[in-house]
C-alpha positions, 0 to 999 in steps of 0.5 A: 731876143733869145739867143743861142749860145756860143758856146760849143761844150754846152751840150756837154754841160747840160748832159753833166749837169743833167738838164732840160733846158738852157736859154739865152736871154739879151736885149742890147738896147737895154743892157739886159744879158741874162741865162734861165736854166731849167734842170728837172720838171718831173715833180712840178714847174721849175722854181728859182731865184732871179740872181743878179751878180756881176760875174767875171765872165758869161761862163762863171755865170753858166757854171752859177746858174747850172749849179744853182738850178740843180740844187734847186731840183734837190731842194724842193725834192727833199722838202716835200713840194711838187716844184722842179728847179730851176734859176735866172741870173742877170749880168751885171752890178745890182747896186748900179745897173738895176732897173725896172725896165731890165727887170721887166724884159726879163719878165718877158722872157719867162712869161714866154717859158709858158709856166715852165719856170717860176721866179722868185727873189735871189741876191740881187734882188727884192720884193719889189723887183718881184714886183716889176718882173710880175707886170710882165708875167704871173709865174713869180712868187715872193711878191710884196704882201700888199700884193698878196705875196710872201713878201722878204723871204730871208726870214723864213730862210734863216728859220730854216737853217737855224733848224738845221743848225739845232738838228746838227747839234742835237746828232752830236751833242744829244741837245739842241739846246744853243746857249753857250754854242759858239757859231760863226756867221760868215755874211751878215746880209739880210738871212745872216743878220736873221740867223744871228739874231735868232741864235742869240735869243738861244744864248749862242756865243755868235762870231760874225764875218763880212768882207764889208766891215760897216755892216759887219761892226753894225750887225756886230752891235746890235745883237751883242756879236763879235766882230772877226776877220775873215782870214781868221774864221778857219782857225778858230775852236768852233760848233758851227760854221755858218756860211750865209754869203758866196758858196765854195767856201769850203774847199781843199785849203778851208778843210784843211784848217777847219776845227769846226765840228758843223758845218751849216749855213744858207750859202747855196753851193757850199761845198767847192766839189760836192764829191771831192769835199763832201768825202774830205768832211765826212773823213775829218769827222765834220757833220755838213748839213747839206745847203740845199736842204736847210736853205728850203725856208725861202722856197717853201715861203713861195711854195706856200704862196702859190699853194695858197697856204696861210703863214701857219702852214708856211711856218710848219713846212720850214720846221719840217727841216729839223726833222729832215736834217736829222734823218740825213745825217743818221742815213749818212752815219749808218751807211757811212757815206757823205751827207751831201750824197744822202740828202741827194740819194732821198731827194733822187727817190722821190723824183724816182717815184714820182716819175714812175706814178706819171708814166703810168 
């Protein structure tokens, strides 16, 4: 059953974040407690990943799936698709509490949305969860390929940010050359591992980071990185700072000892206070490729997908990001405001317009 929240300030929350729609999603004999949050539909039906985290309390996972829905708004805005944001987040550990009938319950309830939302793969989850949560309902992508889908989209999202990696370097080096660069890639998960091997292939000088050291030392190995700690990652004389794991990790303490010059990864909600944070940067002379411009990879794999684009198109689609990154950060150096707030004010311009054409 949906239910309707507890909470008393949501309202207020939704009027902050600016959202249509929040829904409660439980089913007790099952284990299932999950949030669907729509944030803007004006360009088209709201996409988003299915996030799976066991989050500390039912308001942590508010704040995650209204942040996240948000951005997702900003990110098919500025990358051009005829999608709206939105996000689903479960409750609970993927690593032991996963399983086909959650995912398939889940699948109910946003077969009941009636195509307003569309899901797609998130962490926590994989194509074949995609999979499950699709014999209840069409409105997801990501899709294994034997069943037509994009299948693991990681590939695609680590593309695009390696795009706007080389887009950040070229604005201030005048090359987007990345032999000899030095990058640290905190996260070493599937985009992360995906991002150092494409920087290494450049020559990059790579630093990688995780909290969990197997798979940092193996990421390590395989692609001739180096292994760092992670309390040493703010530290150090860097290029590029890639943060590829948990968002908010640049916030009023990691600011203050940040001596890199880039800042662009394919965390989502990097920046702890869009405002606060993204003001302190811009005045320490640190170009921010914002995230939800350059993590669009992922997106645009599924928006290709329903479109019905083969994996050419797919491919140039995310090499639009390069071009949109630089455009973002000369907006930002011209009219000297953060580049957080630039990429919103285009994306904000587009929906702007588009809701204008539908009115009429």
């Amino acid at each position: 059953m949906s239910s309707e929240t507890p909470y008393p300030q949501m309202f207020d929350l939704l009027r902050q974040f600016e959202h249509q729609k929040i829904v409660f999603c439980q089913d007790h004999t099952i284990g299932l407690k999950a949030i669907i949050a729509i944030h803007d539909t004006t360009l088209g039906p709201a996409i988003g990943g299915v996030r799976m985290l066991p989050y500390k309390t039912e308001l942590e996972a508010i704040d995650d799936v209204l942040r996240l829905s948000r951005a997702m708004t900003y990110k098919s805005a500025i990358s051009g698709v005829n999608l709206g944001g939105g996000t689903a987040v479960i409750i609970g550990d993927h690593r032991t509490q996963k399983s086909e009938v959650i995912l398939r319950r889940l699948g109910q309830f946003v077969e009941e949305m009636n195509g307003s939302f569309i899901a797609s793969l998130d962490m926590g989850t994989t194509s074949k969860d995609m999979e499950f949560i699709h014999m209840e309902t069409n409105h997801v992508v990501g899709l294994p390929k034997s069943l037509g889908g994009s299948g693991d989209t990681a590939p695609f999202t680590a593309k695009g940010v390696f795009y706007g990696i080389k887009a950040a370097v070229k604005e201030l080096y005048g090359t987007d050359s990345m032999a000899g660069r030095t990058v640290a890639v905190q996260g070493t998960g599937k985009v992360g591992e995906h991002l150092v091997s494409l920087l290494r292939e450049e020559n990059a000088k790579v630093y990688v980071s995780d909290i969990v050291e197997d798979r940092m030392i193996q990421v390590s190995n395989k692609y001739g990185a180096e292994a760092i700690a992670h309390n040493n990652l703010f530290d150090m004389d860097l290029d590029v700072y890639a943060p590829c794991a948990l968002g908010g990790t640049v916030n009023n303490y990691t600011i203050e000892r940040m001596k890199c010059k880039i800042i662009a990864g394919s965390a989502n909600n990097q920046l702890a206070n869009d405002r606060e944070h993204g003001a302190k940067l811009l005045e320490k002379g640190i170009i921010y490729a914002p995230d939800f411009l350059i993590n669009a990879g992922g997106l645009l794999s599924c928006y290709a997908e329903i479109a019905g684009y083969n994996v050419l198109r797919s491919a140039a689609l995310t090499e639009n990001i390069y071009e949109a990154t630089r455009s973002v950060i000369q907006k930002s150096l011209k009219e000297k405001i953060p580049t957080h707030q630039a990429a919103m004010q285009i994306a904000e311009d587009r929906i702007a317009l588009i809701k204008k054409i539908k009115q009429n």
